[in-house]
N, C-alpha and C positions, 0 to 999 in steps of 0.2 A: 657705274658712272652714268649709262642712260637713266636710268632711273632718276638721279640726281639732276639731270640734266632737265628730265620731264617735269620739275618742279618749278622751274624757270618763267615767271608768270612776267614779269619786270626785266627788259633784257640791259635796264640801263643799272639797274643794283641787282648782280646777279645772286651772290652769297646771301642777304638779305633776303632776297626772294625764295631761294630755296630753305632756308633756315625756317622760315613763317610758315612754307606750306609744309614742310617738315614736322614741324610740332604739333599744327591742326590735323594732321594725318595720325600721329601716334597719339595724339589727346582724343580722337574720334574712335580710335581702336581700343585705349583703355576705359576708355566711358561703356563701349559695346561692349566690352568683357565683364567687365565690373556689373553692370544692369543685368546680365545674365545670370551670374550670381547672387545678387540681391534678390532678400525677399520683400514682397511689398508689406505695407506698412497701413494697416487698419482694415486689411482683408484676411477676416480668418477662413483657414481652409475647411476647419471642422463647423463652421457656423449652420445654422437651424437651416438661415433660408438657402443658402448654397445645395445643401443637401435636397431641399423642397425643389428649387428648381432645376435639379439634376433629375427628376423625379417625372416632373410633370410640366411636358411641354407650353410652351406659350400660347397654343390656337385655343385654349378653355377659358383664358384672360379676357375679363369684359371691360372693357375702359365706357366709362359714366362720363358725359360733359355734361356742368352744369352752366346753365344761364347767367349771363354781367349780373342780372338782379338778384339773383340766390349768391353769387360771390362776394357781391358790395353787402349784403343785410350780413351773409356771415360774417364778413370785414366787420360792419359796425357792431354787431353782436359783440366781438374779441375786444374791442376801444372799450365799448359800455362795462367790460368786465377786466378794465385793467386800471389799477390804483393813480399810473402814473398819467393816465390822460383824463381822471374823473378833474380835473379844475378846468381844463379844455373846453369839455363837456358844457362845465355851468356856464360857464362863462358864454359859450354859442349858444344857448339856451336861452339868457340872460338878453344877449342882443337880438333873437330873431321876436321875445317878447315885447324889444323896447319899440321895433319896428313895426311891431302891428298890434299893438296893445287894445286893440277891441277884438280882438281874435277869442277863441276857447283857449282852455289849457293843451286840451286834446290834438289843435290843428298844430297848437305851437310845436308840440311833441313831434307833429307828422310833419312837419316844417324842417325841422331842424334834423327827423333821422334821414331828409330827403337831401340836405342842405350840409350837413356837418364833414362829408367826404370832398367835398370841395375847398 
């Protein structure tokens, strides 16, 4: 009966109160049961790299940053070589020409791969 008693959060709906924390008590118990024997799901345990990094610790990992400007060129690189944003493309092309139409072809090029991430 303490126990039940200890559930008493509401003393004005007492059955109510204990009933609520009652069930988030045994739905918290069988959720931790359950998860414990569950296996996860898209972690193999025999996989290549699990076995590599059980292998060979982390301190030999070189992590590379590269610069906004090598990020944004490789960005547009991936745009220029993808079917579904080549009309995109012309089409800003098309207007940074109409805007400075005594320009080169060349500037307009360096125009627009400076211009088209915006």
């Amino acid at each position: 009966m303490k126990i039940l008693k200890g559930y008493v959060k509401n003393q004005y709906c007492l059955e109510v109160s204990i009933i609520e924390r009652y069930i988030a008590k045994e739905a918290i118990e069988f959720c931790s049961e359950y998860m414990s024997k569950a296996n996860f799901i898209g972690v193999l345990d025999n996989c290549w790299h699990s076995r590599r990094t059980m292998q060979k610790s982390s301190r030999g990992v070189h992590v590379e940053s590269k610069s906004r400007k090598e990020v944004m060129q490789a960005h547009l690189y991936i745009l220029n070589n993808t079917n579904e944003v080549m009309p995109y493309l012309t089409k800003h092309k098309d207007i940074v020409k109409e805007k400075n139409p005594r320009q080169s072809e060349r500037w307009v090029l360096m125009e627009h791969n400076k211009t088209f991430m915006t």
